[in-house]
C-alpha positions in Angstrom: 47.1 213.7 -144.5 50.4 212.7 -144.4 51.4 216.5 -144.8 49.5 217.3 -141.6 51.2 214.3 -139.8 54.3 216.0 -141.0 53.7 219.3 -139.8 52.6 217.7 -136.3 56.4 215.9 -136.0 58.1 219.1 -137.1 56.0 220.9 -134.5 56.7 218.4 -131.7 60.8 218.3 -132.5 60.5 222.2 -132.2 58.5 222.1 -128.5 61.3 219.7 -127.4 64.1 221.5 -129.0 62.9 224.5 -127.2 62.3 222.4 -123.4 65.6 220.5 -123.5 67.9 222.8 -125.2 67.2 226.1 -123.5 64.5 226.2 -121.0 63.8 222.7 -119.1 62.9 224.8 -115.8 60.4 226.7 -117.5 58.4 223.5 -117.4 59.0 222.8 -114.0 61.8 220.1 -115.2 65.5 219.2 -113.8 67.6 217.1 -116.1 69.4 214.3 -114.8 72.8 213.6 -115.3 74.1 214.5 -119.0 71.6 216.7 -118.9 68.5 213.4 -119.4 64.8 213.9 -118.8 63.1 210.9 -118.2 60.6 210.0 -120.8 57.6 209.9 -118.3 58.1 213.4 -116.8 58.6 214.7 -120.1 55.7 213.4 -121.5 53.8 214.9 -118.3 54.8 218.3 -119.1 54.2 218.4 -122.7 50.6 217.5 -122.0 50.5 220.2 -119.6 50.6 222.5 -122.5 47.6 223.7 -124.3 46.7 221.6 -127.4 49.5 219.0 -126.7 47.4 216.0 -124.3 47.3 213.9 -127.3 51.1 213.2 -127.4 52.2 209.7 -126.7 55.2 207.6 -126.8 55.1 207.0 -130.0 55.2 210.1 -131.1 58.1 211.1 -129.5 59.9 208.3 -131.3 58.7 209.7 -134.5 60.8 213.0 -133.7 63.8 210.7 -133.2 63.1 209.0 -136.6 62.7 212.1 -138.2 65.2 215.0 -139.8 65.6 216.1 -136.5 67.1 213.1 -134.7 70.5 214.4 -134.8 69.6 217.0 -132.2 68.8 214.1 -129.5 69.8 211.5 -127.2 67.9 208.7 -126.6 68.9 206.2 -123.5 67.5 204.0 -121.5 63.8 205.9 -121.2 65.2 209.0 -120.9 65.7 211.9 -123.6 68.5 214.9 -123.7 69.8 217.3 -126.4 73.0 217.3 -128.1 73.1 221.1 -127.6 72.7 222.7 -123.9 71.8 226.6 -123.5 71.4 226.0 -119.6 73.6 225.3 -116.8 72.6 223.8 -114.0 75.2 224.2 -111.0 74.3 222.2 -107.6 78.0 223.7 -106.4 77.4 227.1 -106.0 74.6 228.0 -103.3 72.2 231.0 -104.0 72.5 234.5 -103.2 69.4 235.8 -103.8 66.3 234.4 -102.7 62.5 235.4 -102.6 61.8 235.3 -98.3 59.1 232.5 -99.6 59.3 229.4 -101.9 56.3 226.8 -102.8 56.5 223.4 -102.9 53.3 221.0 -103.5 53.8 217.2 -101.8 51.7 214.5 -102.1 48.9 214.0 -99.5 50.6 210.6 -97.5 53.9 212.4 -97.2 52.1 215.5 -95.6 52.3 214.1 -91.8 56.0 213.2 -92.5 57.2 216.5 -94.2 55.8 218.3 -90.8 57.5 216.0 -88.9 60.5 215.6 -90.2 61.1 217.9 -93.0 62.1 217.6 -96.8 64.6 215.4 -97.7 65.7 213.7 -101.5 68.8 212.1 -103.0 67.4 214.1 -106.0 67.3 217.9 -106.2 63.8 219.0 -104.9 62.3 221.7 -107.2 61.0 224.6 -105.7 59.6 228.1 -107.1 58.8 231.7 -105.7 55.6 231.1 -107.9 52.5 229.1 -106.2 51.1 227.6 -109.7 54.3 226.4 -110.5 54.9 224.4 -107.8 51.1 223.5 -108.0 51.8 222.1 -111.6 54.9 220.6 -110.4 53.0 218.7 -107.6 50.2 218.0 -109.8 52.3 215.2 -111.8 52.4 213.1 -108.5 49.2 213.7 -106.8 46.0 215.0 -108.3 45.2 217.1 -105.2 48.9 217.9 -103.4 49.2 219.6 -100.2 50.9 223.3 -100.7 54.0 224.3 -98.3 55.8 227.1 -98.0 59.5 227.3 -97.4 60.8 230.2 -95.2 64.5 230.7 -96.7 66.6 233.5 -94.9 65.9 231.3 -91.4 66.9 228.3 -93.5 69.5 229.5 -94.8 71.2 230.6 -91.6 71.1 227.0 -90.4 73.1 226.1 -93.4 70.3 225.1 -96.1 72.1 225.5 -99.5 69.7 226.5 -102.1 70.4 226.4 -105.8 69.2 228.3 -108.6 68.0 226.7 -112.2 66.6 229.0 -113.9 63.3 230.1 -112.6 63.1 227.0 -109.9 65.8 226.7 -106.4 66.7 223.2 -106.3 67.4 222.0 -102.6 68.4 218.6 -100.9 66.9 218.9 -97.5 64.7 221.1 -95.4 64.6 221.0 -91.4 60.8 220.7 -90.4 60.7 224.3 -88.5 61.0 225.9 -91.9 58.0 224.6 -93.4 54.5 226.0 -92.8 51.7 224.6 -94.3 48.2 222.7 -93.4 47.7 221.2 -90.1 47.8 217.5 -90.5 44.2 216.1 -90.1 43.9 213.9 -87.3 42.9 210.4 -88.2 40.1 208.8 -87.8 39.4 205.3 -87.3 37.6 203.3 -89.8 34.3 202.2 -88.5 33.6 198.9 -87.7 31.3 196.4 -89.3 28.3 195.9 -87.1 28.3 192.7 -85.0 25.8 190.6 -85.8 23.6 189.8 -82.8 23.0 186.5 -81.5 19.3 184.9 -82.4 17.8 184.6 -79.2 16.8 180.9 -77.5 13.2 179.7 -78.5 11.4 178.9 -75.7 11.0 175.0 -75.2 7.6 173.3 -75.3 9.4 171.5 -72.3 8.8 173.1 -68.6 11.7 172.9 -66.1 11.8 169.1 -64.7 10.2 167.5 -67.8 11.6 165.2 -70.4 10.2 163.3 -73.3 10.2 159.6 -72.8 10.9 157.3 -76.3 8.8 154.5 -76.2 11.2 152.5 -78.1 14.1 153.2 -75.3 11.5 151.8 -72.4 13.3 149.4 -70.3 10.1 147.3 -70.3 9.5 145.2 -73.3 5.9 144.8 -72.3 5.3 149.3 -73.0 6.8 149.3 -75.7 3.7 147.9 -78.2 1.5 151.1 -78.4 1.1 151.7 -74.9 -1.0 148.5 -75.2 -1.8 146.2 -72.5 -0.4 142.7 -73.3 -2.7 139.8 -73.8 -3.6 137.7 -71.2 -3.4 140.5 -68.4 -6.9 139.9 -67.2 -6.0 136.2 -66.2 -2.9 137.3 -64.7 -4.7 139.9 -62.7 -7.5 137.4 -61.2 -4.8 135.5 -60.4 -3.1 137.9 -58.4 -6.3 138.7 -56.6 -6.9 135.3 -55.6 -3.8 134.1 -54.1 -4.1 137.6 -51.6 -7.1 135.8 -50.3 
């Protein structure tokens, strides 16, 4: 077991020799300064490789602990080789360039690319071939949008493109060089329902009638039952006889 986990590190050190010390653009990466590739984006493109998703973090930092951690530089999240077979030169524009170069984007910067064009503090990675630039694009959006970049127009304007290897790196590019997908329109969200009113009940009450509380009667004499009070007869013969 611990032979195989061997053989696994020594493999690993190799892959990493071979991406930071001679061919970072083969895997669609651009070292930072000193030649650094953060740890993130190299991680992403070794598990872009056939047979190598299972690599982690931690297995990275068993190549650095290894016989091989002379060959590396480890800093602030970011790894780079002692030894450099590349040059990457962001001084000397391009000469020769395919009419056409690819560049994927992620889906909420498509309206703004179309708009206003590409533009990065960072070098912007581009490549003459489409699944590169796919795979590039891939590691920020699962489902990028594909643009193509018309050079010889661009460069006339005075867009400097710069070559690394098998990628042109490029600051900025004016919107009326790039073609791609028509942005979809948007459309709105839909609206939750409003929730209707009940409608009245009808009252038991017709128009001009009201409900009379026997206990709110101004006359203390209706308020027992709606019964007559004693003595009423007497009263009422009375009444009768001093009309006569």
């Amino acid at each position: 077991m611990r032979k195989r986990t061997q053989i696994k590190v020594t493999d690993l050190s190799r892959l990493l020799i071979y991406i930071l010390v001679h061919r970072p653009d083969e895997f669609g990466l651009v070292p930072e300064s000193a030649g650094f590739v953060p740890l993130r984006e190299l991680l992403r493109a070794v598990h872009e490789e056939p047979g190598w998703g299972y690599v982690r973090e931690g297995h990275i930092r068993e190549v650095l602990m290894g016989k091989d951690r002379d060959l590396f530089v480890f800093e602030d999240d970011r790894l780079s080789s002692v030894d450099k077979r590349w040059h990457l030169d962001l001084q000397t524009p391009s000469e020769n360039l395919p009419k056409i170069l690819f560049i994927a984007i992620r889906r909420k910067a498509h309206p703004h690319v179309m708009e206003k064009g590409l533009f990065s503090e960072k070098p912007l990675a581009l490549s003459a071939d489409r699944d590169m630039a796919l795979r590039i694009g891939r590691r920020r959006d699962q489902k990028p949008i594909m643009l193509e970049v018309t050079t010889g127009p661009a460069r006339q304007q005075g867009v400097c493109f710069y070559t690394f290897g098998d990628l042109f790196l490029v600051r900025e590019i004016p919107p009326e060089f790039i073609s791609g997908p028509p942005v979809p329109e948007e459309i709105p969200e839909p609206q939750p329902p409003k929730k209707e009113k009940p409608a009245p009940q009808p009252s038991i009450l017709s128009g001009g009638t009201f409900l009379l509380d026997p206990q709110r009667d101004p006359d203390p004499s209706r308020r027992r039952d709606g019964r007559k009070p004693r003595g009423w007869k007497e009263a009422s013969r009375k009444m009768r006889r001093d009309k006569e």
